[in-house]
N, C-alpha and C positions, 0 to 999 in steps of 0.2 A: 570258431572265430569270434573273438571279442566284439560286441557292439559299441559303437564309436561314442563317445562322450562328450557331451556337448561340452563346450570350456567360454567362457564372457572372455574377449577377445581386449587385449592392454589398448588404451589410446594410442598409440603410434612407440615408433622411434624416440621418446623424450629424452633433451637433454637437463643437465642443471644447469641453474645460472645464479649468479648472485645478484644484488643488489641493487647493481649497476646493470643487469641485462647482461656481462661478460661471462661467455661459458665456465663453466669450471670443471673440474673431477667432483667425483661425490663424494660430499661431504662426511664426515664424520659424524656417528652418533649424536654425540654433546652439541654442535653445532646447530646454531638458528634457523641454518636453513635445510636440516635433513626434514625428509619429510613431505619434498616436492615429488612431482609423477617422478622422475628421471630415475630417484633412490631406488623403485619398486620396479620391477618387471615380474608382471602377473601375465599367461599367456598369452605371451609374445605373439605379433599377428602373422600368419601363416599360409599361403595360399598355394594350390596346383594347378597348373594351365590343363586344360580340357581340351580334347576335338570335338566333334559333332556327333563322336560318337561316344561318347563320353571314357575316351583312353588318353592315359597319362601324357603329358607330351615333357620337353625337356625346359628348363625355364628361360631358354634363349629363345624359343618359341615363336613365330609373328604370327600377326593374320595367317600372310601367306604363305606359312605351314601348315593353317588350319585353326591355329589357334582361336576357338569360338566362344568357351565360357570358362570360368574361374572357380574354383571350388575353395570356399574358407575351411581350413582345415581346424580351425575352430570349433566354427558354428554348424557347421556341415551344409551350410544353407550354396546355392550352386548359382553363379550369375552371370547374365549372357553379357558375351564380350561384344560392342557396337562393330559395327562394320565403316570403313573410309567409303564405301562406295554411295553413291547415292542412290541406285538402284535396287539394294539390298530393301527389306521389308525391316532391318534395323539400322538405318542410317545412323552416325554420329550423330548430324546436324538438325535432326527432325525435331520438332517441339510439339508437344499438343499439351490444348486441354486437359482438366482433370477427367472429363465425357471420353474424350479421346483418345486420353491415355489407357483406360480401361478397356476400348474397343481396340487399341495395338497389341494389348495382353492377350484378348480372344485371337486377335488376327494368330497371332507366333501359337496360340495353341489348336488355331482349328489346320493350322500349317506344321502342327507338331515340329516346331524350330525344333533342331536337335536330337530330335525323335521324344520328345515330348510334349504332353499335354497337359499339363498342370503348373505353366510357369504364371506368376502373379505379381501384384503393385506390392513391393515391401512394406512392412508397415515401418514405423519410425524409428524404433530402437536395430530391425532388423538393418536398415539402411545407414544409421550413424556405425555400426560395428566395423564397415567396412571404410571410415575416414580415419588418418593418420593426422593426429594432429601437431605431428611435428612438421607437416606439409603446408602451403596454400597454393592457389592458384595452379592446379588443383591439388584439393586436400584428400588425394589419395596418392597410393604408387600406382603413378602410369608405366611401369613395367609390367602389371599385374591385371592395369586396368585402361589400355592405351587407349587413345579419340575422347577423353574422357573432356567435358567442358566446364570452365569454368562458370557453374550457373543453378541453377535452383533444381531441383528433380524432386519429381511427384514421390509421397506416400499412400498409403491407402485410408490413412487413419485422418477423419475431421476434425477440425477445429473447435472444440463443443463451446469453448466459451462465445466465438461470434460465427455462428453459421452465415453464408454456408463455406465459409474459409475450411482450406483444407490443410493442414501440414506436411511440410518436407525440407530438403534438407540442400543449403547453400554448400557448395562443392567445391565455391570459391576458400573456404575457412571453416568448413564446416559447423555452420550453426545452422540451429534447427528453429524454424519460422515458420507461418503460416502465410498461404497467397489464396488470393482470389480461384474460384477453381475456370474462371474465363480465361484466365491466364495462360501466355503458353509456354511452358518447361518441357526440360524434359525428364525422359523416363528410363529409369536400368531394371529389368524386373529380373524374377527374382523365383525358385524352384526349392524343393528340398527342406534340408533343414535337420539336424540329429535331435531337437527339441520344437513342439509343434505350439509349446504354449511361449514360445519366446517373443517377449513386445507386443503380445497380444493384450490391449486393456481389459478384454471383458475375463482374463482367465488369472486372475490378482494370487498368487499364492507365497502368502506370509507365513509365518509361527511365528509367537509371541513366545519367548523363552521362557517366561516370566522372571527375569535376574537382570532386565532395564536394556534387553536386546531384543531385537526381530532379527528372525533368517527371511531371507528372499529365496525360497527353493525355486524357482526357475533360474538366478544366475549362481545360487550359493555363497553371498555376499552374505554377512551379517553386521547389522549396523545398528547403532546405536538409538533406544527410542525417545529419550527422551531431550528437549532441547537447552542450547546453548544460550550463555550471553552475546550480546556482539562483539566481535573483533577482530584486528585487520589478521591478513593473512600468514604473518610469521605468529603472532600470537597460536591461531586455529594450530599449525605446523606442531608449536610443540604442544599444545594441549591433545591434539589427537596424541601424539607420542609420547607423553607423558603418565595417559589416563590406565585406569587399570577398571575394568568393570568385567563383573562376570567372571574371573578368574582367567580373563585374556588381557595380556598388553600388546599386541602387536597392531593396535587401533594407529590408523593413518589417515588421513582426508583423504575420501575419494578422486580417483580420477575425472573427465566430464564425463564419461561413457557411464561408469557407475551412478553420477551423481542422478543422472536424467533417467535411468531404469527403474528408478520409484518413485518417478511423478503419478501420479490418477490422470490419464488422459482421458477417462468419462466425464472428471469435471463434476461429480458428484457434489450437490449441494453446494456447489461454488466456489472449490476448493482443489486444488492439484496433489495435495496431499490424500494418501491412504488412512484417512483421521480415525481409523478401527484400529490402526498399527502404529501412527507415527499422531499421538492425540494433537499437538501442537499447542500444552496446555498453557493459557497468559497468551496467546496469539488470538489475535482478529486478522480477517482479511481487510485491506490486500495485504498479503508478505510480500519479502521483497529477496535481496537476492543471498543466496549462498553459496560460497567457497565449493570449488576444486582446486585439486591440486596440479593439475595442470596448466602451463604458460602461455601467455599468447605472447608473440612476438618478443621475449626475452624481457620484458617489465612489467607486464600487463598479467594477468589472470582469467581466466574463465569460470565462469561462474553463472547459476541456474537462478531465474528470475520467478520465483513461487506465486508471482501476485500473476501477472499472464502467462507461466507456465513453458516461456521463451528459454533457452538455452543458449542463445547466441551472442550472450552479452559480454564481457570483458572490463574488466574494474582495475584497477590500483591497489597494488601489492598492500598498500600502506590507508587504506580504505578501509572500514569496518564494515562485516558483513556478518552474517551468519554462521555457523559451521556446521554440518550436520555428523 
């Protein structure tokens, strides 16, 4: 039997849209605006409902068939499905601390939920994989992932730039923020995985091609190292599409998911950049923000903020920014 393959999991469902925010078909090559998420589907997001014993179930599936956690057929990573009950040991409704979020993860493992003992707080990128950002309120599929709330939910990874802020992930729109860790959220956690160094900051694995690329071998993205002028977001559109470096042209602006899987969340020397791979040469901090290719609400953009390391911000098409 084949061993399963980890695969970086598309943004969502994306549509096109023109100008105006009005849907459209996808565009044509030569066109201004090929080049948005909607033209690319990189794998598409995939998920299998679970029981408690961990057998396939059908995808009409509820609760009350059993239905208890979700497996991304992705990432291979396995996530408990909340319970409507209040008496459950994973209520929808329950919020804790960042203290107490970590004592809910021991509770479901010294309770082996599921029959297991190794479920944990996601770290950031493992917990953005599973937002759809053609969704809000909430930015997931609640067919996949029901009782889901629209609200902030704990990561495991801190905030290096202002301790002791922690980060995680708004569910309302999925952006990715940091909160107080007094605060109270909640929590989806989170087992498994077909890749162990995935989102993990302290396990960074670059190659420098030397031919003006880096590969990212934990998602197999390869991206461009060296940087851009500023410009608004159709400009970036065909300039990815146009570039020809390394003997590859099928360069495209990243998705959000992509864009935020090569932030430094050590925070190293003051920087969210991987500055061993990505030099950021002619830049000082603070940087500020760059392009995805991804839409917020049919006019807007989403786009990664480098100066605080924020993901959750959104700019105007017609904005100059960065492109990476």
């Amino acid at each position: 039997m084949n061993k399963p393959v980890f695969r970086f999991p598309d943004a969502g469902d994306i549509r096109c849209y023109d100008r105006h925010g009005k849907e459209i078909m996808l565009p044509p090559v030569e066109d201004e605006l090929y080049g948005q998420n909607g033209c690319f589907i990189v794998n598409p997001m995939s998920f299998t409902k679970l029981d408690s014993e961990s057998r396939e179930l059908s995808d009409i599936s509820t609760w009350q068939d059993g239905y208890r956690m979700v497996r991304d057929n992705n990432t291979g990573l396995v996530w408990e499905i909340k319970s409507p009950h209040k008496e459950d040991i994973n209520f929808c409704d329950d919020k804790y601390s960042w203290d107490d979020a970590n004592k809910y993860v021991k509770r479901l493992n010294d309770n082996k939920y599921c029959g297991f003992s190794d479920w944990r707080l996601p770290n950031k990128d493992e917990l953005r994989s599973i937002i759809d950002y053609a969704r809000v309120n909430p930015a997931v599929d609640t067919f996949y992932f029901p009782h889901c709330q629209v609200a902030f939910y704990w990561t495991s990874i801190l905030y290096k730039m202002q301790p002791p802020f922690v980060w995680g992930i708004f569910f309302g729109l999925g952006s990715g923020i940091p909160y107080t860790p007094s605060s109270l959220q909640c929590v989806r956690a989170v087992r498994g995985g077909y890749s162990l160094d995935f989102g993990n900051p302290q396990k960074e694995a670059f190659r420098d091609n030397n031919d003006g690329t880096i590969t990212d071998l934990r998602t197999g993205l390869m991206w461009q190292k060296g940087e851009n002028e500023r410009m608004d977001w159709y400009q970036a559109l065909k300039y990815c599409k146009d570039m020809n470096l390394a003997g590859y042209t099928d360069w495209r602006l990243p998705n959000i998911k992509e864009l935020n899987s090569i932030l430094d969340l050590t925070y190293k020397d003051g920087w969210w950049y991987h500055k061993g791979y990505f030099p950021a040469k002619g830049l000082e901090p603070p940087l500020l923000h760059y392009f995805s290719s991804t839409p917020y609400e049919r006019i807007y953009v989403w786009v990664t903020n480098f100066c605080f390391g924020y993901d959750g911000y959104y700019a105007s098409k017609n904005a100059t920014q960065k492109n990476i």
